[in-house]
C-alpha positions as a Markdown table, in Angstrom:
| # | Residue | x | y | z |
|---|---|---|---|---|
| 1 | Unk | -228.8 | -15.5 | 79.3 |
| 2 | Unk | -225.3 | -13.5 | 80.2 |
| 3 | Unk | -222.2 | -15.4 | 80.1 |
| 4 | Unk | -219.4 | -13.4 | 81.9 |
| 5 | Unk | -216.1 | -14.8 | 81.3 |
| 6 | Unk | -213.1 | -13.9 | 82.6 |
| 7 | Unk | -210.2 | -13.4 | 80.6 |
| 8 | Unk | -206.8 | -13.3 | 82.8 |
| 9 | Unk | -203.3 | -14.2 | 82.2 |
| 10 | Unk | -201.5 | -17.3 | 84.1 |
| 11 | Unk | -198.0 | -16.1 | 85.1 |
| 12 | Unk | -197.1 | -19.1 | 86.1 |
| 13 | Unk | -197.7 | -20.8 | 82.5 |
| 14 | Unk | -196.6 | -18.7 | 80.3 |
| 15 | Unk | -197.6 | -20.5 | 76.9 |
| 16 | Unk | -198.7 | -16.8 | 75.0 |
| 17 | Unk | -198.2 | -13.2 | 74.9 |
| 18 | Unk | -202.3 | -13.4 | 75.5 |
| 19 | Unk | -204.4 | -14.2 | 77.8 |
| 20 | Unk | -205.3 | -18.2 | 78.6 |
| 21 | Unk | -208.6 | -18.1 | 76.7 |
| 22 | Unk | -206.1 | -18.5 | 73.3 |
| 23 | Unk | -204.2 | -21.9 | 74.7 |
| 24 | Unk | -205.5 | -24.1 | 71.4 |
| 25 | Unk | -206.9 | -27.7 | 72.1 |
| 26 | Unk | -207.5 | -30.1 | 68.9 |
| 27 | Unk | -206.3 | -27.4 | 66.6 |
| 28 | Unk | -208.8 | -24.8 | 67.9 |
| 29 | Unk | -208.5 | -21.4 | 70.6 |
| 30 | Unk | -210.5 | -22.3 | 73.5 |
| 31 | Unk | -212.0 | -18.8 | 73.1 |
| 32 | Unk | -213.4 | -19.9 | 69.6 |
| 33 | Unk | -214.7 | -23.4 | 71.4 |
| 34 | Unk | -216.4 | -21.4 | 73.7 |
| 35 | Unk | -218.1 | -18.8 | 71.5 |
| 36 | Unk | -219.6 | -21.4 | 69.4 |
| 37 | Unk | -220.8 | -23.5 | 72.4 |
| 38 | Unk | -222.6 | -20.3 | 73.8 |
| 39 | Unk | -223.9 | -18.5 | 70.8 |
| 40 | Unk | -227.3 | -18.6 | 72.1 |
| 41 | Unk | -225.8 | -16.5 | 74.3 |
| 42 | Unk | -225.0 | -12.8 | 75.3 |
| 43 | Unk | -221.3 | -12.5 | 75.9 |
| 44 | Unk | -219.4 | -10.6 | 78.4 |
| 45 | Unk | -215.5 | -10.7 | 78.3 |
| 46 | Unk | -214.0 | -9.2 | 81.9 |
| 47 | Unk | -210.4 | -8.4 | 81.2 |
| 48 | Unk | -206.9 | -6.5 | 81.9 |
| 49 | Unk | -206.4 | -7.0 | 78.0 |
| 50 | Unk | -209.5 | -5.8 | 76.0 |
| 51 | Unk | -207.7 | -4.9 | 72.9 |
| 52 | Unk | -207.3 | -9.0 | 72.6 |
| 53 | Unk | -210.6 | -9.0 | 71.9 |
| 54 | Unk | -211.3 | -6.0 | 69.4 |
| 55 | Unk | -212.1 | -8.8 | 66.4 |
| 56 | Unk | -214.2 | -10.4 | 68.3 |
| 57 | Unk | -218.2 | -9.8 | 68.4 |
| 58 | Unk | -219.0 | -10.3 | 71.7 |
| 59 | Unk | -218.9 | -7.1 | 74.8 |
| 60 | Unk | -216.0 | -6.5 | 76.1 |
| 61 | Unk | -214.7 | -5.1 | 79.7 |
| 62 | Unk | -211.9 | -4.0 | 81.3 |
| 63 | Unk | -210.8 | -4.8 | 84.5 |
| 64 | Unk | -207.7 | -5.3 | 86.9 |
| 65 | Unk | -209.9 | -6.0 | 89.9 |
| 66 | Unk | -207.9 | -9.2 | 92.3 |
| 67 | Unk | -209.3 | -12.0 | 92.3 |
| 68 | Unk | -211.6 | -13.9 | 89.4 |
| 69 | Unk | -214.8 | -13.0 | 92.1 |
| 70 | Unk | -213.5 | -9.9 | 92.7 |
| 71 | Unk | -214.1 | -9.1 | 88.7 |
| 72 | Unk | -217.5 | -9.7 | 88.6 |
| 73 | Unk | -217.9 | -6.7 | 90.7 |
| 74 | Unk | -217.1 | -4.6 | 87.5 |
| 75 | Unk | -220.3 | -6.0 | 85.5 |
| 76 | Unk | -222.4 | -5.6 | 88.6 |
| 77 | Unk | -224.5 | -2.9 | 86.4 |
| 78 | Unk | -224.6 | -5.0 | 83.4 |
| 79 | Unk | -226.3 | -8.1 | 84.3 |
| 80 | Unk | -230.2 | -8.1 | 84.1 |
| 81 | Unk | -230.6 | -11.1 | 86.3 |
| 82 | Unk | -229.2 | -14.5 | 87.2 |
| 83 | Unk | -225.9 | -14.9 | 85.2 |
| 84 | Unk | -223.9 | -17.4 | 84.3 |
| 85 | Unk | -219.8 | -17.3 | 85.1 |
| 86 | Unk | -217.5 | -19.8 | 82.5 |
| 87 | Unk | -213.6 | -19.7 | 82.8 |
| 88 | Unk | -211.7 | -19.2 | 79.9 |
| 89 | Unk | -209.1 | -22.0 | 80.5 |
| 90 | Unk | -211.7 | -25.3 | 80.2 |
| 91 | Unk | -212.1 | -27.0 | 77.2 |
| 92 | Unk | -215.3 | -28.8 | 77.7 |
| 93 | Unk | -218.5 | -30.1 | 74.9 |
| 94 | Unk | -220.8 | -29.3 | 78.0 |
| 95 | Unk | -224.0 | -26.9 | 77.1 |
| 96 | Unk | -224.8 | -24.2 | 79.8 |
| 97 | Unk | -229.1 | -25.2 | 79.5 |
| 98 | Unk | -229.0 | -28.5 | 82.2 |
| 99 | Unk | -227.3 | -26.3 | 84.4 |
| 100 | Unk | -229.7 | -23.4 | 83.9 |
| 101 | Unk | -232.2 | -25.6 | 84.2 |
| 102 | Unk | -231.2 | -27.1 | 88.0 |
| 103 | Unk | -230.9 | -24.0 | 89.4 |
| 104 | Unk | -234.3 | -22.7 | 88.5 |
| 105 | Unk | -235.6 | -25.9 | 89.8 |
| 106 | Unk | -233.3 | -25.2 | 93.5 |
| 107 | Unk | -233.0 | -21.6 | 93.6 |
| 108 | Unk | -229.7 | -21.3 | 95.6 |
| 109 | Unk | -227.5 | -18.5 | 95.4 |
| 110 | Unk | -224.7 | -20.3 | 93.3 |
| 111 | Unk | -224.5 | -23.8 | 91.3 |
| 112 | Unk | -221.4 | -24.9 | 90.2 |
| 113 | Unk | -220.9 | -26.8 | 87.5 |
| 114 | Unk | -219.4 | -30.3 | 89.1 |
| 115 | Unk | -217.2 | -32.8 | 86.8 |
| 116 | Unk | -215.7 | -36.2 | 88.6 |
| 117 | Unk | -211.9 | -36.4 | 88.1 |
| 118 | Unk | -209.1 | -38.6 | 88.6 |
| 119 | Unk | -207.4 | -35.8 | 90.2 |
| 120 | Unk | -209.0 | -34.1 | 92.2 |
| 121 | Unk | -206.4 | -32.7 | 94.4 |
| 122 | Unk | -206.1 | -30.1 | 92.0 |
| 123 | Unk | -209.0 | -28.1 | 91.8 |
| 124 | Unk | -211.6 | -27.5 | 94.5 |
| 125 | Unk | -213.5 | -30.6 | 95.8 |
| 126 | Unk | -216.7 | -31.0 | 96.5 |
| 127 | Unk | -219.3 | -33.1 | 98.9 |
| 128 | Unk | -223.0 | -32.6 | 98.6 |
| 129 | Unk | -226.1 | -33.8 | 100.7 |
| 130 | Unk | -228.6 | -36.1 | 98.4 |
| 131 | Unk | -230.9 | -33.3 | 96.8 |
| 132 | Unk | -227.7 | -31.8 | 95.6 |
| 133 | Unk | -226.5 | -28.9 | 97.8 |
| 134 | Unk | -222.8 | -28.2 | 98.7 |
| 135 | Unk | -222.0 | -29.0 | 102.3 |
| 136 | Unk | -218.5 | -29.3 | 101.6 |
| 137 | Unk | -216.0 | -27.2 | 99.8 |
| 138 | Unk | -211.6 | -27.5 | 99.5 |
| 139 | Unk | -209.7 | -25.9 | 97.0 |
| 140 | Unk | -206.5 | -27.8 | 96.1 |
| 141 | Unk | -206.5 | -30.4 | 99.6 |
| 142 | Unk | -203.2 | -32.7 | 99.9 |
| 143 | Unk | -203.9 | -35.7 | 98.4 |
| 144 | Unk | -204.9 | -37.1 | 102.1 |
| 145 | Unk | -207.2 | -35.1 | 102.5 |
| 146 | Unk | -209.4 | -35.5 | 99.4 |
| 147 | Unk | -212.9 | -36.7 | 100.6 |
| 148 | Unk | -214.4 | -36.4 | 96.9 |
| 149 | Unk | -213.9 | -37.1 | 93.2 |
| 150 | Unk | -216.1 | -34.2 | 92.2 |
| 151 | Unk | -214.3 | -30.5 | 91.5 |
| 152 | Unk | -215.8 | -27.5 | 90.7 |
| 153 | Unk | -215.4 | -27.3 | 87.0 |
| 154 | Unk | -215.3 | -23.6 | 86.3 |
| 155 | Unk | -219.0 | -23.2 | 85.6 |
| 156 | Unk | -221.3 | -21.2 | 87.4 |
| 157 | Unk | -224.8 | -19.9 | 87.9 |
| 158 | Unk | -225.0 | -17.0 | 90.1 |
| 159 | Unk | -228.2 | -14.6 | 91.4 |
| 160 | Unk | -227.5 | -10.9 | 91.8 |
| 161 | Unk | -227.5 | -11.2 | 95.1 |
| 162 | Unk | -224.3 | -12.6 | 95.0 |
| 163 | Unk | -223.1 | -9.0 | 94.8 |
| 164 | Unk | -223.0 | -8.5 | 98.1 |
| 165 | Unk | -220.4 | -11.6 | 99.3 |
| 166 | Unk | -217.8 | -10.6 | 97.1 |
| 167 | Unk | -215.4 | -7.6 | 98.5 |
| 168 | Unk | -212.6 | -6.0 | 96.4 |
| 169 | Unk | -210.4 | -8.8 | 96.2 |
| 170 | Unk | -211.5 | -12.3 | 96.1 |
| 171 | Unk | -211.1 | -15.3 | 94.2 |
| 172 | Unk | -214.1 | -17.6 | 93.0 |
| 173 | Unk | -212.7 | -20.5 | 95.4 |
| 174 | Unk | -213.0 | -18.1 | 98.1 |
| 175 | Unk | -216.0 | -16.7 | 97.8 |
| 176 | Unk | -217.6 | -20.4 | 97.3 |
| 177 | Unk | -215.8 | -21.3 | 100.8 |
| 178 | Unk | -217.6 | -17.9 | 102.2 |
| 179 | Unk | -220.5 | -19.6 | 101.1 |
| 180 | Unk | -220.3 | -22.5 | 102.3 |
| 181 | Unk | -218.9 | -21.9 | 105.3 |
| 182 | Unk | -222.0 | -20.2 | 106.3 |
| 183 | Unk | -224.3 | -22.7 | 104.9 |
| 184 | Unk | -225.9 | -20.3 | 102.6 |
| 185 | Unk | -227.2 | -22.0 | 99.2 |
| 186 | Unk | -225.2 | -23.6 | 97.0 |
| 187 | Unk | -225.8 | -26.3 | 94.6 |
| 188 | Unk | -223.9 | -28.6 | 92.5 |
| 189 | Unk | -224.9 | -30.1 | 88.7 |
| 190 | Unk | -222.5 | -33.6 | 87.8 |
| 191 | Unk | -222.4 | -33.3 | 84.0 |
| 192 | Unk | -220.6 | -36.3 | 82.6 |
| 193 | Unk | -219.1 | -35.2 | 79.0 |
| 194 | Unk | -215.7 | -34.8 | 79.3 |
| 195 | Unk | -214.1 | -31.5 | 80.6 |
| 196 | Unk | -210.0 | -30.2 | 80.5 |
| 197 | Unk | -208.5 | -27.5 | 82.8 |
| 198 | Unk | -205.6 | -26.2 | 81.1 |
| 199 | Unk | -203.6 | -24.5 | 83.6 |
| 200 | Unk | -200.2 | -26.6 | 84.1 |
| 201 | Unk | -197.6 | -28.8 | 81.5 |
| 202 | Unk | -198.9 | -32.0 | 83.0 |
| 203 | Unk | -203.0 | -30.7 | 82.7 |
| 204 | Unk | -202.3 | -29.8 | 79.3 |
| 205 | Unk | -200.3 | -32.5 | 78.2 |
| 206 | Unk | -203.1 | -35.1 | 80.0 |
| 207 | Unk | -205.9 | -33.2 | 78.0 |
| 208 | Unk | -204.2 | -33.5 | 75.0 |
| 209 | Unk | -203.2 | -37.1 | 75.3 |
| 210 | Unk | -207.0 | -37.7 | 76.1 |
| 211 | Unk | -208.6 | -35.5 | 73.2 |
| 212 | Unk | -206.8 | -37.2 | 70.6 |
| 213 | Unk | -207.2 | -40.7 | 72.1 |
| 214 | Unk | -210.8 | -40.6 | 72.1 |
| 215 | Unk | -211.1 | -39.5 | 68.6 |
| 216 | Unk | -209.0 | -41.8 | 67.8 |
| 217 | Unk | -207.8 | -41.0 | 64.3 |
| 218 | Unk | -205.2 | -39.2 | 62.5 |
| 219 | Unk | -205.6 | -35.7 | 60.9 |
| 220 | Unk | -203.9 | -34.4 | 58.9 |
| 221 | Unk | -203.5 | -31.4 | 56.6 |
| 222 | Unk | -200.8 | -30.4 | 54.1 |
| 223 | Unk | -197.6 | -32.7 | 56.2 |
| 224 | Unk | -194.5 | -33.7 | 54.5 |
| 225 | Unk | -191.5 | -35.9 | 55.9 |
| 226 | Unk | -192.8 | -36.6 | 58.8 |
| 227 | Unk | -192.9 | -40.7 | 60.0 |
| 228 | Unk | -196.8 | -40.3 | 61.7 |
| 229 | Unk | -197.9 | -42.1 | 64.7 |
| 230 | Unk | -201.5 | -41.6 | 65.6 |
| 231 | Unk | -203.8 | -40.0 | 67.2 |
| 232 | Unk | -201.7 | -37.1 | 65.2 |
| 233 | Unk | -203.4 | -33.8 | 65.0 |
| 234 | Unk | -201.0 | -31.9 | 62.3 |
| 235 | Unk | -201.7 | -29.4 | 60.1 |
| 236 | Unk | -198.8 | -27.6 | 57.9 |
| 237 | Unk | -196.4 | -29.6 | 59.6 |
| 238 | Unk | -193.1 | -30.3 | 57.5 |
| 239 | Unk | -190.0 | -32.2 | 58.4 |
| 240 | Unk | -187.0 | -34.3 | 57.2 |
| 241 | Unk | -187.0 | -37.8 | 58.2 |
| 242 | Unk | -188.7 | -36.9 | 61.4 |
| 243 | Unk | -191.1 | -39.0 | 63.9 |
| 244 | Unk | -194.3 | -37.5 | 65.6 |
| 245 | Unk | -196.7 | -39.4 | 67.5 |
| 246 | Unk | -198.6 | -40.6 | 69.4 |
| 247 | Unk | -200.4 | -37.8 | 70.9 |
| 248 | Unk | -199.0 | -34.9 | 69.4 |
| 249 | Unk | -201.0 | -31.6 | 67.9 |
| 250 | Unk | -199.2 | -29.1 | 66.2 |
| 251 | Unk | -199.3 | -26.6 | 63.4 |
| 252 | Unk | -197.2 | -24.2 | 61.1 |
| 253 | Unk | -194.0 | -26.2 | 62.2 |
| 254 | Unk | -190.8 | -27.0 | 60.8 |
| 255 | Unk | -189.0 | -30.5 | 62.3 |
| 256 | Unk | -185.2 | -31.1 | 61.7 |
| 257 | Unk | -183.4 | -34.8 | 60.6 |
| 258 | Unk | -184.3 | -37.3 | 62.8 |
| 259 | Unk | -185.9 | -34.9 | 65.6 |
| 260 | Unk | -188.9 | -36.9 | 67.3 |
| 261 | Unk | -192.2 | -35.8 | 69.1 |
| 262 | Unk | -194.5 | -37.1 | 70.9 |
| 263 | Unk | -197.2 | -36.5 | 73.6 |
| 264 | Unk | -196.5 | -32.7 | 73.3 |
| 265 | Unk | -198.3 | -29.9 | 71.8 |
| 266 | Unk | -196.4 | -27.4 | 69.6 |
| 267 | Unk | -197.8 | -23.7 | 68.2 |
| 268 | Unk | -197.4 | -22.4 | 65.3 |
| 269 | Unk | -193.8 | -21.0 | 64.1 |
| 270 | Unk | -192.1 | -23.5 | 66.1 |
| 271 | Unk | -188.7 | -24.5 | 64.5 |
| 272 | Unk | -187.2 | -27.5 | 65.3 |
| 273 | Unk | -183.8 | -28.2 | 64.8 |
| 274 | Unk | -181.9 | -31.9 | 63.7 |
| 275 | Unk | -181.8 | -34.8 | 66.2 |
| 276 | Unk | -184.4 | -33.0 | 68.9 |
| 277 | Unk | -186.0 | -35.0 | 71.0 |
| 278 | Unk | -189.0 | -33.6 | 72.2 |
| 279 | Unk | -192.1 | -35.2 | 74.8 |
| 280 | Unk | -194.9 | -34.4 | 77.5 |
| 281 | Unk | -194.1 | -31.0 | 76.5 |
| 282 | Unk | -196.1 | -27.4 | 75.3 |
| 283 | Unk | -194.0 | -25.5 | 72.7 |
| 284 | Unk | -195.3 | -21.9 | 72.3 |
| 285 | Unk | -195.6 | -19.7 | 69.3 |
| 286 | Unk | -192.0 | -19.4 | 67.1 |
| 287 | Unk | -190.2 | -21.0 | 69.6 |
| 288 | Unk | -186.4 | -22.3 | 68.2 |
| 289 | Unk | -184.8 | -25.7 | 69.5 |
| 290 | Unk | -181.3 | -26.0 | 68.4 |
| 291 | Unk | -179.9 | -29.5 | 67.2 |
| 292 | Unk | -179.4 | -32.4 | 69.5 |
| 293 | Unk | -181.5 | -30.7 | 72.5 |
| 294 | Unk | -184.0 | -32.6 | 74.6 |
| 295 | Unk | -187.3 | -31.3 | 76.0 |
| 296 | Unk | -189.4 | -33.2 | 78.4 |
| 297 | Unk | -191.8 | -32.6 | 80.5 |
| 298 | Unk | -191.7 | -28.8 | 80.4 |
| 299 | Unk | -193.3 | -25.7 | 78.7 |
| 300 | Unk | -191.1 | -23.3 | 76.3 |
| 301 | Unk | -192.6 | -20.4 | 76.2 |
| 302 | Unk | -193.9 | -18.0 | 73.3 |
| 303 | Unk | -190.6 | -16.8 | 71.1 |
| 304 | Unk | -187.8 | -18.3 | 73.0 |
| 305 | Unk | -184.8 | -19.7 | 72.4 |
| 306 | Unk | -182.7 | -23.2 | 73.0 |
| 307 | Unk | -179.7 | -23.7 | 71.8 |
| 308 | Unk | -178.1 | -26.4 | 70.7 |
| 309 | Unk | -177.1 | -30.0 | 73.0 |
| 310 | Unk | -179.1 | -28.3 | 75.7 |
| 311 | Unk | -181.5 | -30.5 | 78.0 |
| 312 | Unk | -184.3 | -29.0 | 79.4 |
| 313 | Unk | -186.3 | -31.1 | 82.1 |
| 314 | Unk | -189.6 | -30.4 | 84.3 |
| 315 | Unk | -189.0 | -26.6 | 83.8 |
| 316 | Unk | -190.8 | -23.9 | 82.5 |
| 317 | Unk | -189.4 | -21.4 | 80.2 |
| 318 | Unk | -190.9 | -18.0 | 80.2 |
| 319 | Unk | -191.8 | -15.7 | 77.4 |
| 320 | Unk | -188.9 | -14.3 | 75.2 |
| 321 | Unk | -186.1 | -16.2 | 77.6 |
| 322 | Unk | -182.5 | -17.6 | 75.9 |
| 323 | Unk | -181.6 | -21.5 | 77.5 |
| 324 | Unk | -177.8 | -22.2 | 76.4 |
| 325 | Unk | -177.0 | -24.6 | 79.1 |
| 326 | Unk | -179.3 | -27.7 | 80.5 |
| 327 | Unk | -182.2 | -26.7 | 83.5 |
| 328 | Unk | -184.0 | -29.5 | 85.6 |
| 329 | Unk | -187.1 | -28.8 | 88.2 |
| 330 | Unk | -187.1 | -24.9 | 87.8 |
| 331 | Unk | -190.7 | -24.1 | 88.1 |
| 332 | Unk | -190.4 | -20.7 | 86.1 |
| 333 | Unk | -187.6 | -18.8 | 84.5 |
């Protein structure tokens, strides 16, 4: 079976340089998740960034099409038959086959993969009739307005006639409203592992918070000076007299006196200065926190800078950006 994935980059959280398929979850690159769940598997990476991909043995295209339906359009010529469609930002132990195995049983046009969620407000919500079709589709309702606990989970089975419905520029949300819309086949498969969307600070941090709580334990590899408070995930972490826990992953990181994490994940490189206090936060790659500054609830992006007695609060930092005086509710700077 083909597997198209598409590979895009999430201006609005900025964690990497790369595209979202390299967020890491329980010390691992989604990307490399996802390989080794579909290894069965023929491979097609759609993306504006193909040389992200060069070490990697799977196909690779690239396209700047709009929309993440809109990019299937490029692999039209490709695909030998029914495909599958995975997103690269889900972190999920779910196996393609039940869901291959549905749709050759229906036969509809499109079946999403469907997981229940406590939010479902943020994705796209869905209501299907008893033998499983979609009769009801809303991508990000108002809270009010939710009339489902099931989302779409990023997982799709599509026929080639498919083709055909998608213009130039489309997202997948829209095309399954199209769909829908017109009452034209489309199916829904409940799978009931878990399943993470990591697309915001308060997603990721959830995801991370629940990962580590379910296994439960504390791992740990080569960590010095660091007071641990599990579920830890740590690996080359070093400090001085420094607290982590609970619910923290990081890597390759470097904690100052005193300075205190928890339900965050931090990426490699990350230096942490004396007296920091950091939580509910993503830390990207060889990002610098001067002494005595706070962090909550926000996302730093990769290689920037915080300097010293600086608070930053429900804010996202960009990639590369300087902070030298406090920031509260900015959504992206």
């Amino acid at each position: 079976m083909q597997v198209i994935i598409p590979a895009g980059y999430n201006q609005d959280f900025p964690v990497l340089r790369k595209p979202q398929a390299f967020l890491r979850m329980g010390g691992k690159e989604l990307f490399e998740t996802t390989l080794n769940k579909l290894k069965e598997h023929e491979v097609i990476i759609v993306t504006p960034f193909p040389e992200e991909f060069k070490e990697y043995d799977v196909q690779v295209l690239k396209d700047d099409s709009s929309g993440s339906a809109a990019s299937l359009r490029s692999i039209e010529k490709l695909v030998e038959g029914r495909f599958v469609v995975h997103y690269a930002d889900t972190f999920t132990p779910f196996r393609i086959e039940p869901l291959l195995n549905f749709h050759e049983r229906m036969k509809p046009l499109i079946t999403m993969g469907l997981h229940a969620s406590p939010n479902p407000w943020r994705y796209g919500v869905v209501s299907m009739d008893p033998s499983g079709r979609v009769v009801r589709f809303l991508y990000n309702p108002r809270p009010d307005l939710v009339f489902s606990n099931l989302i779409s989970a990023g997982i799709f089975v599509l026929e080639l006639g498919v083709f055909d419905k998608i213009p130039y520029k489309m997202e997948m949300q829209e095309l399954v409203t199209y769909l829908v819309q017109r009452q034209m086949p489309v199916y829904g498969y409940e799978f009931k592992t878990y399943w993470y969307h990591l697309g915001s600070v308060q997603e990721y941090v959830e995801a991370n918070v629940d990962y580590l709580r379910r296994r439960m334990e504390m791992t740990k590899v080569n960590v010095t000076g660091v007071n641990m408070y599990p579920p830890v995930c740590l690996k080359n972490v070093h400090g001085d007299a420094a607290f982590v826990g609970p619910n923290v992953s990081a890597e390759d990181v470097h904690l100052g006196l005193g300075s205190k994490v928890r339900n965050s994940v931090i990426y490699p490189g990350v230096k942490i200065g004396d007296n920091v206090n950091i939580s509910d936060s993503i830390i990207g790659p060889n990002v610098k926190i001067e002494k005595n500054s706070i962090v909550t609830e926000s996302l730093i992006g990769e290689d920037s800078y915080v300097g010293p007695n600086v608070k930053v609060g429900r804010s996202t930092v960009g990639i590369a950006k300087e902070i030298m005086e406090n920031i509260f509710e900015i959504k992206i700077i």
